[in-house]
C-alpha positions as CSV (number, residue, x, y, z in Angstrom):
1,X,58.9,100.7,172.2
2,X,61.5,102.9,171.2
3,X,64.5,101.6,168.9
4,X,67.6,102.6,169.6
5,X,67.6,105.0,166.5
6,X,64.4,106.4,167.5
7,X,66.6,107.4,170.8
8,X,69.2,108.9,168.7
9,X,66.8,111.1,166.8
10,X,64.5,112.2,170.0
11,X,68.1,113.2,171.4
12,X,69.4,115.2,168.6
13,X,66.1,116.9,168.2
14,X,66.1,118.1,172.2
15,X,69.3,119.0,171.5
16,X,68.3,121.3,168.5
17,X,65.6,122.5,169.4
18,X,66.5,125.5,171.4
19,X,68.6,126.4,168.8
20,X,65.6,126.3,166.4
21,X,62.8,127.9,168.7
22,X,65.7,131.6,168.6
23,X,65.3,131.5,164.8
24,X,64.1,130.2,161.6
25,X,66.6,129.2,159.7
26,X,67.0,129.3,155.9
27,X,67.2,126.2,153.9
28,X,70.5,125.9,152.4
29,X,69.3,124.0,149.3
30,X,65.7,123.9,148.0
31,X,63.6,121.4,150.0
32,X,62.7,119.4,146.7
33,X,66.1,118.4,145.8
34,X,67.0,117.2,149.4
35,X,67.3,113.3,149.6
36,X,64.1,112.2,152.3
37,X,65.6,111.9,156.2
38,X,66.4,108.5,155.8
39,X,68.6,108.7,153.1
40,X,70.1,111.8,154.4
41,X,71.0,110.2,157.4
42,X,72.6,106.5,155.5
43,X,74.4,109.5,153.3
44,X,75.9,111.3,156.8
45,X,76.8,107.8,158.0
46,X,79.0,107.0,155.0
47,X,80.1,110.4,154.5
48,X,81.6,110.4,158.0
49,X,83.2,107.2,157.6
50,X,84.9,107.9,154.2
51,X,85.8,111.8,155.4
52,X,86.9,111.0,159.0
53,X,90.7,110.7,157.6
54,X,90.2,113.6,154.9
55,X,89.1,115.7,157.7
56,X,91.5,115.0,160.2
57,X,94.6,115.7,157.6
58,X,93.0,119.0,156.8
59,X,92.6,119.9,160.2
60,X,96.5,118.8,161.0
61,X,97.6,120.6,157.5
62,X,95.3,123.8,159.1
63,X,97.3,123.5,162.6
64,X,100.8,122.9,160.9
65,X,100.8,124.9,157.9
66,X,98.8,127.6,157.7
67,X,97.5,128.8,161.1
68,X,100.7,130.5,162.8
69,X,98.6,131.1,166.0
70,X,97.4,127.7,166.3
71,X,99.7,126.5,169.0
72,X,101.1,123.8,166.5
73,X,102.4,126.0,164.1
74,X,105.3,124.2,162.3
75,X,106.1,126.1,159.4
76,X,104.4,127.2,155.7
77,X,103.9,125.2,152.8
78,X,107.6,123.8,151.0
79,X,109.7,125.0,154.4
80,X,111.1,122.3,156.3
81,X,110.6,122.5,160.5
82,X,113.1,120.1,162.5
83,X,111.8,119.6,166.2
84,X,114.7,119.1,168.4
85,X,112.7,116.8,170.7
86,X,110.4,114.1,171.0
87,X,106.5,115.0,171.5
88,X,105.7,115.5,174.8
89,X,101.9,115.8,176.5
90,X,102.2,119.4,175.1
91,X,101.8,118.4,170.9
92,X,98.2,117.6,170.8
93,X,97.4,118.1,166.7
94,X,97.9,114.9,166.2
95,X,96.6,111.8,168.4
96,X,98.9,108.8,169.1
97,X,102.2,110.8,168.4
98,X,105.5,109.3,168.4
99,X,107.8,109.8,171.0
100,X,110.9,108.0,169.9
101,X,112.0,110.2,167.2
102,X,112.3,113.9,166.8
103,X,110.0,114.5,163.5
104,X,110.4,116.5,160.8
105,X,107.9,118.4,158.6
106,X,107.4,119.7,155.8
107,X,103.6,119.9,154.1
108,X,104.2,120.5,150.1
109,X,101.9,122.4,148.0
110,X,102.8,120.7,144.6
111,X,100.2,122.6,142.7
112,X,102.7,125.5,140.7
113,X,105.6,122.2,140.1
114,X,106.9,119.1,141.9
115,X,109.7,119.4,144.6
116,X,112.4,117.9,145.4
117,X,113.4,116.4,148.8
118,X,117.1,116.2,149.8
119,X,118.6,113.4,152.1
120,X,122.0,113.5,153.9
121,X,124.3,110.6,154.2
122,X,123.4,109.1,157.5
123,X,124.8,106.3,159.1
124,X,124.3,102.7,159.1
125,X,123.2,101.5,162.3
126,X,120.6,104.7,162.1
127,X,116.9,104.4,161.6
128,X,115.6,107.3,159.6
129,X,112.5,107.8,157.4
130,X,110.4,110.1,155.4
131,X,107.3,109.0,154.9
132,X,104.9,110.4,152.4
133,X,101.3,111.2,152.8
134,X,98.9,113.0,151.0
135,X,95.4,114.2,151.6
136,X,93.5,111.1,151.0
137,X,96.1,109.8,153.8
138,X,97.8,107.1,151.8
139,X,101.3,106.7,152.2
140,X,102.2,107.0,148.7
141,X,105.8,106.7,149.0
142,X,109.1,106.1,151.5
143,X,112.9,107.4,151.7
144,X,114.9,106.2,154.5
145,X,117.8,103.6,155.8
146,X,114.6,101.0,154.9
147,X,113.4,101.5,151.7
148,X,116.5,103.7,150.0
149,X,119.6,103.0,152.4
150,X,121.6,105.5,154.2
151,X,123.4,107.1,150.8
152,X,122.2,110.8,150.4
153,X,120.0,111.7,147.4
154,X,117.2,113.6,145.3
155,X,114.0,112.4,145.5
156,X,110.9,114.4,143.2
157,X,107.7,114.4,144.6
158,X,105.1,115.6,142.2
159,X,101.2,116.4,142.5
160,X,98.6,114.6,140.3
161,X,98.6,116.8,137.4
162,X,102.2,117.0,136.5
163,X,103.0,115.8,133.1
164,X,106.9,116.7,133.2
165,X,109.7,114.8,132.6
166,X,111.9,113.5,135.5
167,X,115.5,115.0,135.2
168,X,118.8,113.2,135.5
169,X,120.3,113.0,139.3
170,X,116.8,112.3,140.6
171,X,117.1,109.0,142.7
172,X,113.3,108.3,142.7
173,X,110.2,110.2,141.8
174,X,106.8,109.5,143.7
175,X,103.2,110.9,142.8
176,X,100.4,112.4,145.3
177,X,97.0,111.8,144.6
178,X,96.5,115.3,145.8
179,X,97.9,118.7,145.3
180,X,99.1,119.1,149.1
181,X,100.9,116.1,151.0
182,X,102.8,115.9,153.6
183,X,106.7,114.7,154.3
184,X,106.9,113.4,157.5
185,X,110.3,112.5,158.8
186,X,111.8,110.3,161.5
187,X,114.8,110.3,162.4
188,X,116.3,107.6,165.3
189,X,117.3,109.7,168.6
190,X,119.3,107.2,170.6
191,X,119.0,108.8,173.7
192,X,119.2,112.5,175.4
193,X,122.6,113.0,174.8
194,X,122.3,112.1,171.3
195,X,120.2,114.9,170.1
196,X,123.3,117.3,168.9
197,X,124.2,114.3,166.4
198,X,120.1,114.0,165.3
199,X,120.4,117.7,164.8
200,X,123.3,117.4,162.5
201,X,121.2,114.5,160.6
202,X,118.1,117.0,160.4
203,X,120.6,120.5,159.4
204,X,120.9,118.0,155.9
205,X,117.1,117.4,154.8
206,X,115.8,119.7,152.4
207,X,112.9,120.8,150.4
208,X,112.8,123.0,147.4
209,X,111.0,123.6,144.1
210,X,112.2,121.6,141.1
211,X,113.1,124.4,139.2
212,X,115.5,125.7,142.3
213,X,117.3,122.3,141.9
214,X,117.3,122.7,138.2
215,X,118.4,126.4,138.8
216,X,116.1,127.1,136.2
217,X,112.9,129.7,135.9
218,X,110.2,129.1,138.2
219,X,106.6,129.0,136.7
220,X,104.2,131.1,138.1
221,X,103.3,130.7,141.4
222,X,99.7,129.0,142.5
223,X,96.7,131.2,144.0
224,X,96.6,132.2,146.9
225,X,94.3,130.2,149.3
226,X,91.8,131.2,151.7
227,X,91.7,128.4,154.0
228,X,88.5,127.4,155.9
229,X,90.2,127.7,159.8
230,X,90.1,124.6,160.9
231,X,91.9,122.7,164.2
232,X,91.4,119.6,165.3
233,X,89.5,120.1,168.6
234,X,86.4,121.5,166.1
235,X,86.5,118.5,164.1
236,X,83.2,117.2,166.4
237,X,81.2,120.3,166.0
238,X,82.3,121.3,162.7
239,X,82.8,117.8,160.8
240,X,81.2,118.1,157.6
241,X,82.0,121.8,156.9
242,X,85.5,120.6,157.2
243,X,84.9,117.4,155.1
244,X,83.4,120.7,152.7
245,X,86.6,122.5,152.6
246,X,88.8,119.3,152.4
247,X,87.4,117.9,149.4
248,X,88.6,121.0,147.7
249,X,92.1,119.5,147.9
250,X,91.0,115.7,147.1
251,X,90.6,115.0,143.6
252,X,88.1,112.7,142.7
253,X,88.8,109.3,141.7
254,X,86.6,106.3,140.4
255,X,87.3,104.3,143.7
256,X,85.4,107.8,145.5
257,X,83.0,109.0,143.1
258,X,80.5,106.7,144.2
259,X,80.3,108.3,147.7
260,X,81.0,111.6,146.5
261,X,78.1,112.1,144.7
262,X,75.9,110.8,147.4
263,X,77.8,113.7,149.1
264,X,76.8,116.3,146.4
265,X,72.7,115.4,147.4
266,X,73.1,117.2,150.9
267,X,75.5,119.7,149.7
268,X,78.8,119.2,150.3
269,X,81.9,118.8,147.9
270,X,83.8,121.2,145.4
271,X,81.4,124.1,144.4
272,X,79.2,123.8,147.7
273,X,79.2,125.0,150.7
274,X,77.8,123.3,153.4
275,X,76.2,125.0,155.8
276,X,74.6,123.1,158.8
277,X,72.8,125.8,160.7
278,X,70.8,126.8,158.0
279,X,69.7,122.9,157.6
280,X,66.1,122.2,158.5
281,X,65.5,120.8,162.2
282,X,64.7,117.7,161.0
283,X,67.7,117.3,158.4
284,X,69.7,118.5,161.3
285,X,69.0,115.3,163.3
286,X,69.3,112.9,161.3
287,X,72.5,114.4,160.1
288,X,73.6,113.7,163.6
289,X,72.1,110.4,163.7
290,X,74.3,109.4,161.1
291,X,77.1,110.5,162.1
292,X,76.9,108.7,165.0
293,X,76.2,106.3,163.6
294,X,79.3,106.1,161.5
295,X,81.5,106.7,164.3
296,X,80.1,104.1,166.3
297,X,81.1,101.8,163.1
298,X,84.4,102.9,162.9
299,X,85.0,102.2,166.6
300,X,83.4,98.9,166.1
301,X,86.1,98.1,163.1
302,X,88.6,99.2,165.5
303,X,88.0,96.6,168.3
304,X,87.5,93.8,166.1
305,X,89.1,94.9,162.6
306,X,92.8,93.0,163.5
307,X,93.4,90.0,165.3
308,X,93.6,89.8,168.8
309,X,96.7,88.4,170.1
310,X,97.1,88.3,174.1
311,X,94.8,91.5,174.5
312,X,96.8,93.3,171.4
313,X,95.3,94.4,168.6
314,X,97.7,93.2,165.9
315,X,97.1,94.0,162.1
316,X,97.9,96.1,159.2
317,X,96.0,99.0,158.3
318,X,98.3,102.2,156.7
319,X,99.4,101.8,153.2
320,X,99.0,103.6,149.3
321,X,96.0,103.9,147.5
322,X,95.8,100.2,146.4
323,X,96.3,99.1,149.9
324,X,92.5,100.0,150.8
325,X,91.1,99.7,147.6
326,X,87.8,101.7,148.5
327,X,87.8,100.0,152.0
328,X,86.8,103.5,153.8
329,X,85.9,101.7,156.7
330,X,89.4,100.1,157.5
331,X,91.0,103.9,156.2
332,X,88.6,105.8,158.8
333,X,89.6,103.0,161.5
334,X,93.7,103.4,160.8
335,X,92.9,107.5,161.1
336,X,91.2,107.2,164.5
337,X,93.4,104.9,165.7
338,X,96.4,106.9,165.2
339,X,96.6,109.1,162.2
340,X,99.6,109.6,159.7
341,X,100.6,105.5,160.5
342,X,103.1,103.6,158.9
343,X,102.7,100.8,156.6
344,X,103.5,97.2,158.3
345,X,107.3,96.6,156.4
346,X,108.1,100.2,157.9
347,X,106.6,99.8,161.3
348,X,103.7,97.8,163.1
349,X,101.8,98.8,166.1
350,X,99.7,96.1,167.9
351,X,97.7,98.4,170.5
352,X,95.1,97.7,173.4
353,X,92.7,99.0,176.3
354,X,92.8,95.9,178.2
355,X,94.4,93.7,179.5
356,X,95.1,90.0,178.9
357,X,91.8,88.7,180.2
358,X,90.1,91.5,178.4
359,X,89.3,93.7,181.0
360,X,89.5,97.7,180.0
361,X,93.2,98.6,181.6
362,X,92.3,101.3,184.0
363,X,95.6,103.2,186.3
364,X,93.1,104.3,189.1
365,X,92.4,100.9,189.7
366,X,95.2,98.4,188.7
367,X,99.0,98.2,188.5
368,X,100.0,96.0,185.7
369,X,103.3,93.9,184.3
370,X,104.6,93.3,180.8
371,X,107.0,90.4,180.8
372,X,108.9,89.5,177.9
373,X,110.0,85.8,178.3
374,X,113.6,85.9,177.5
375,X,114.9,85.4,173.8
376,X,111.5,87.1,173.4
377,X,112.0,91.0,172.8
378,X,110.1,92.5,169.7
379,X,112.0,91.4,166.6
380,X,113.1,94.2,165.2
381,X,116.0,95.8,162.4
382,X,115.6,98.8,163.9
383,X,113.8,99.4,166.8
384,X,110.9,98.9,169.3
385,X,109.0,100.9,172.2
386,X,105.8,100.9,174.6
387,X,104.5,104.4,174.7
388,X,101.8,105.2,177.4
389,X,98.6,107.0,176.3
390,X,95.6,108.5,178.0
391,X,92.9,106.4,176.3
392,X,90.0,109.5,176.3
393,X,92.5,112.1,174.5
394,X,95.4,109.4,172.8
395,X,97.5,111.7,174.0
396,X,100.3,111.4,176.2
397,X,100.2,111.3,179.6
398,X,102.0,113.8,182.3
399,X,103.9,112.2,184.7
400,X,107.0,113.1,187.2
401,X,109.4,111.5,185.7
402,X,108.6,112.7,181.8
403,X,108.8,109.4,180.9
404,X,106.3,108.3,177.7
405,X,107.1,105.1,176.6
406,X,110.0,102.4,177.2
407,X,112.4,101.5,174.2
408,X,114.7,99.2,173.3
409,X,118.0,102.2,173.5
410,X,116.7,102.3,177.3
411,X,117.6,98.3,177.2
412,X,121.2,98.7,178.9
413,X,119.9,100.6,182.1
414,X,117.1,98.2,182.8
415,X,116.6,95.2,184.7
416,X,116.4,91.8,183.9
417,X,114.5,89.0,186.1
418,X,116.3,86.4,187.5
419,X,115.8,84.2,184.4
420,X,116.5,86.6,181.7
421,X,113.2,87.7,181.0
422,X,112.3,91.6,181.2
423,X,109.2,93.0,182.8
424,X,108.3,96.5,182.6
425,X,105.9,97.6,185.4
426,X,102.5,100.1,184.0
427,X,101.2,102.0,186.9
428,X,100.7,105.7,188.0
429,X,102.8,105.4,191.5
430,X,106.5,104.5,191.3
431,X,106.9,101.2,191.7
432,X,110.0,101.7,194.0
433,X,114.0,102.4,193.1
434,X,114.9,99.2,192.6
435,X,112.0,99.0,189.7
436,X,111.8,102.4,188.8
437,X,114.2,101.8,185.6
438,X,111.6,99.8,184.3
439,X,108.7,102.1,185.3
440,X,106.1,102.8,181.9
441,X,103.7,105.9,184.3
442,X,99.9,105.4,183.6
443,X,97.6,108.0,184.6
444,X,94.9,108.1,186.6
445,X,92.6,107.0,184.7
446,X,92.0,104.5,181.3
447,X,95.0,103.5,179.6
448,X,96.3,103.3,176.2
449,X,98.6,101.4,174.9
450,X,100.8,101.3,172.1
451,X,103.7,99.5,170.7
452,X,106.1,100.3,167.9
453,X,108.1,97.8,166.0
454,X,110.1,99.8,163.3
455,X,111.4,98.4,160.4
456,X,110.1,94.6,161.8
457,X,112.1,91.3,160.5
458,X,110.4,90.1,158.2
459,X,111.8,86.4,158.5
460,X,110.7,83.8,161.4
461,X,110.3,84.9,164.0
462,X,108.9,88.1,163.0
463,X,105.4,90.1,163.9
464,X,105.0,89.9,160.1
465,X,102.9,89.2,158.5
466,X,100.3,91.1,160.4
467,X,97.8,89.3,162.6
468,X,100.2,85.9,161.5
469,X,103.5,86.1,162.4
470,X,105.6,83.7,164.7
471,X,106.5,86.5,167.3
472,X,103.4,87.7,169.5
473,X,103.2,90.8,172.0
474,X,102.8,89.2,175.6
475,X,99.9,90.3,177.5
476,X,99.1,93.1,179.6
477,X,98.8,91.7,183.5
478,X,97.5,93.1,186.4
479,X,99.8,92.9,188.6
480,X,99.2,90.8,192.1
């Protein structure tokens, strides 16, 4: 009888073996210093699960920063781009995007010096944050109405290496664990009419070297970088030559180094190149086995890695380097489930694919209600929404109305139930004029769903803390 990983391997070998009946391919390290299949293939398996978020920044820096023909081209490294709009089904670099605030980007190469990032004064009563992520993914730091106030100010953010002092009128300085990170910035869009004021808010953030801000000489500039191309469509068939090139960026650390030189045994880290076609056939499948192997982990953690509350997935999983403590797993899990999150105190996002009873929420076949009982609205400082995804892509879904998610600034053109509650109807037809105000569309298809509470209260009754709190999302219901 066959196990299931005996299935795995007979698969990946049919599917190689074309490819290896054209040519003969050249071993890419000596066959006497390769680990034997099976620990080649436990080495994929973690590999994948502890690069899965390295590999999906790299590709997102690749799409944003350096490729100006990707399609997603933002700007290059240390210039700030302001989108003067919320994503739409056309930004897909990065899965799970936000539609409730126009972003803001700028990646930082911190390798020559630090730099600074400038705020504006922006009003109380305004949600606004710039979150701070660097290659490993950890959110190693926050500016914004939460965590600094509305005041304007200086903030240095510097790579891993600096040894400088921090000057005077700096409000805060913050450290990356890796020579490239990534400023990502939200700023509250109340609704359409209000972008000319978000504009104004954006016109004020800025990024420059600290020596600009000091006005002083700049040291010499960093090398120049040949970038392996990378987007994130190839991740699938290109994973560990990506994981390759990104580990160029990612210093080691004793929390890594473990896994990293497990790594090194197949080839792949700083000073190798990995090269997968030129593996042996049977290296080649159980590569493969492994990675699926890991992926079919991380989607495991993802299902049953938070606590499920009324069909949500409710928990905490985005945070600094301490947060996951080596916990690769939960890290690969947050990245898949929607990369470049927030941590809980700046936002949480309980998320499902089914509905209240469990079953997987499909728009072909079901309409379905959310009812909030009344009193009963996500407790939030700031603000809350239900953004519609397609589950396949986690991207969001066309529709003829443009509409992506319901938030609470859409509150005052809603309707209310006769009791007070709120219900918002999920489905892919209109659910008629009189309703159509508190229409989420669905596609055709599986459904996705995900809900933002930013800047959460963190006093009864509150979503916090994750997986505990007093408040709880209602269920998803199909509708009768």
């Amino acid at each position: 009888m066959l196990t299931k990983r005996d299935l795995l391997r007979s698969a990946a070998v049919a599917a190689l073996a074309a490819t290896a009946a054209k040519s003969a391919p050249a071993m890419a390290q000596d066959k006497a210093e390769w680990p034997n299949l099976l620990e080649a293939k436990n080495i994929a398996e973690e590999g994948f699960i502890y690069g899965l978020p390295l590999v999906m920044n790299y590709a997102v820096m690749q799409e944003f920063a350096v490729d100006r023909n990707s399609g997603q081209f933002k700007a290059p490294f240390n210039e700030i781009n302001n989108q003067h709009h919320v994503a739409t089904p056309e930004d897909t670099a990065v899965i799970t995007p936000n539609s409730d605030t126009p972003y803001s980007f700028v990646w930082l190469d911190l390798r020559a010096e630090p730099m600074v990032v400038s705020v504006p004064t922006v009003e109380k009563g305004r949600y606004y944050a710039v979150q701070l992520i660097d290659g490993n993914t950890y959110n190693f730091g926050y500016i914004g109405t939460r965590a600094t106030g509305t005041e304007p100010g200086d903030y240095l953010v510097a790579g891993p290496d600096w040894k400088g002092e921090i000057p005077t009128g700096i409000r805060k300085a913050f450290r990356s664990t890796t020579p490239f990170a990534l400023a990502l910035i939200r700023t509250q869009l109340f609704n359409p009419d209000d972008m000319s004021n978000v504009e104004k808010i954006q016109a004020g953030y800025k990024a420059q070297p600290l020596s600009g801000f000091l006005k002083h000489s700049a040291p010499p500039a960093a090398p120049k970088i040949e970038f392996l191309p990378a987007t994130t469509a190839g991740i699938k068939d290109n994973f560990f030559q990506y994981l390759d090139a990104a580990l160029q960026f990612v210093p080691a650390t004793a929390r890594d180094e473990p896994v990293r030189a497990k790594l090194a045994k197949i080839g792949i880290g700083p000073g190798k190149t990995f090269a997968f076609k030129d593996l042996p056939l049977e290296h080649k499948a159980e590569i493969l086995v492994g990675m699926k192997q890991g992926d079919e982990k991380v989607v495991k953690w993802l299902d049953s890695g938070n606590k499920n509350i009324n069909g949500w997935n409710v928990g905490s999983f985005f945070g600094d380097e301490a947060f996951y403590n080596g916990d690769w797993l939960m890290r690969a899990g947050a990245a898949k489930g929607g990369l470049l999150g927030n941590d809980a105190v700046e936002a949480m996002y309980p998320y499902t694919r089914t509905d209240a009873t469990g079953e997987p929420l499909d728009g072909s076949k079901h309409k379905y209600t959310i009812t909030f009982a009344p009193g009963q609205l996500p407790p939030v400082n700031a603000f809350w929404s239900v953004t519609m995804y397609d589950a396949k892509s986690q991207f969001l879904v066309k529709n003829p109305i443009n509409r992506y998610l319901i938030n609470s600034p859409m509150l005052p053109a809603m309707k209310q139930d006769a009791d007070g509650s709120l219900t918002l109807y999920i489905q892919k037809d209109s659910p008629g004029a009189d309703k159509e105000a508190n229409w989420l569309p669905a596609p055709d298809d599986k459904i996705y769903l995900v809900m933002r509470l930013y800047w959460p209260k963190p006093t009864p009754p509150s979503i916090l803390p994750p997986g505990e709190g007093t408040w709880q999302p209602p269920g998803v219901k199909q509708a009768s």
